[in-house]
N, C-alpha and C positions, 0 to 999 in steps of 0.2 A: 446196908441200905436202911435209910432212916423209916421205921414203923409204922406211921400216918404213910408212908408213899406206897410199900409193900401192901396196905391192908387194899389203898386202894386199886392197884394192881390185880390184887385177889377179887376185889368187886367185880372190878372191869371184867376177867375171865369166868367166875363162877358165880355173878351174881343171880342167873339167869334159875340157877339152883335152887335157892333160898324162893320162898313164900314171900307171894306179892305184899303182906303186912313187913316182913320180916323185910323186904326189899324196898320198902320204903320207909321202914326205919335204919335202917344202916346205911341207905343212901342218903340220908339225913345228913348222918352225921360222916362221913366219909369223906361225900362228895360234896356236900353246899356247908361243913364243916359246924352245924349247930350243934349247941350245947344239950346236954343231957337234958335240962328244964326245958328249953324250945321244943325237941320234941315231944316230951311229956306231954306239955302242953296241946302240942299240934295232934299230936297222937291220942288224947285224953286217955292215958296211962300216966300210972303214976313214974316218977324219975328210976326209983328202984328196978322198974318193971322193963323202963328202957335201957338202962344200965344190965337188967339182966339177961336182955335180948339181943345185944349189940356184943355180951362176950359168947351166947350161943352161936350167934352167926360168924364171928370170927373164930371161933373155933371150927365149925364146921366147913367153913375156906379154907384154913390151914390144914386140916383132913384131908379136904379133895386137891390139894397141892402138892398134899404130901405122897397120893397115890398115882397123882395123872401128871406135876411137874410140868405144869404146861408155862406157869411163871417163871421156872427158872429156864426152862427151854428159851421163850420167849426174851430174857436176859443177856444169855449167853450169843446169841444171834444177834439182838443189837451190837451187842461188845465187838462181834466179828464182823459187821459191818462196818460199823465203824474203824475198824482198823484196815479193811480194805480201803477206806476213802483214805487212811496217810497213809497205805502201803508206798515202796517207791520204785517197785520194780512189776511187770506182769507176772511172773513166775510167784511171786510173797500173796500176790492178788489172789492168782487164782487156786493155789495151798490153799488160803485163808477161806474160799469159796467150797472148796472140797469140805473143809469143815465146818459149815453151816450145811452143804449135805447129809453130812452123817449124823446132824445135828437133829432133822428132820424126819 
């Protein structure tokens, strides 16, 4: 999965985690995709400062992912939905449903 998509995945689930500073500068740059300098800017920090706070908080997503997997759950259950919508038979359906239970 391409990296920009993953990080904001991580947002979306554990941004809630991160410090309202900390969650408005990552959501910066994640979500409304500005540059390191825009925020700085908008943030009156310097670039550095936003640079060093955007790999703090990615890192600290990729920590509570690594221990809660609520991302890759959340992945995995698409994928198997989606494969019930071209399953072609009821019996492949409701397999493929049993395992978005165990999923859960």
């Amino acid at each position: 999965m391409e990296d920009f998509v993953r990080q904001s995945l991580l947002f979306d689930f554990y941004g809630d985690l991160l410090t309202e500073h900390q969650k408005l500068v990552y959501g910066s740059f994640v979500q409304e995709n500005l540059s390191l300098s825009e925020i700085a800017q908008d943030s009156h920090i310097s670039r550095q400062g936003v640079h060093d706070l955007i790999r703090r908080c990615r890192n600290s997503l990729e920590e509570y992912e690594s221990k809660l997997h609520l991302v890759d759950r959340f992945l995995k259950i698409r994928e198997k939905v989606s494969a019930i919508s071209q399953s072609q038979s009821l019996e492949e359906a409701k397999n493929i449903s049993e395992e978005i239970m165990e999923l859960l």
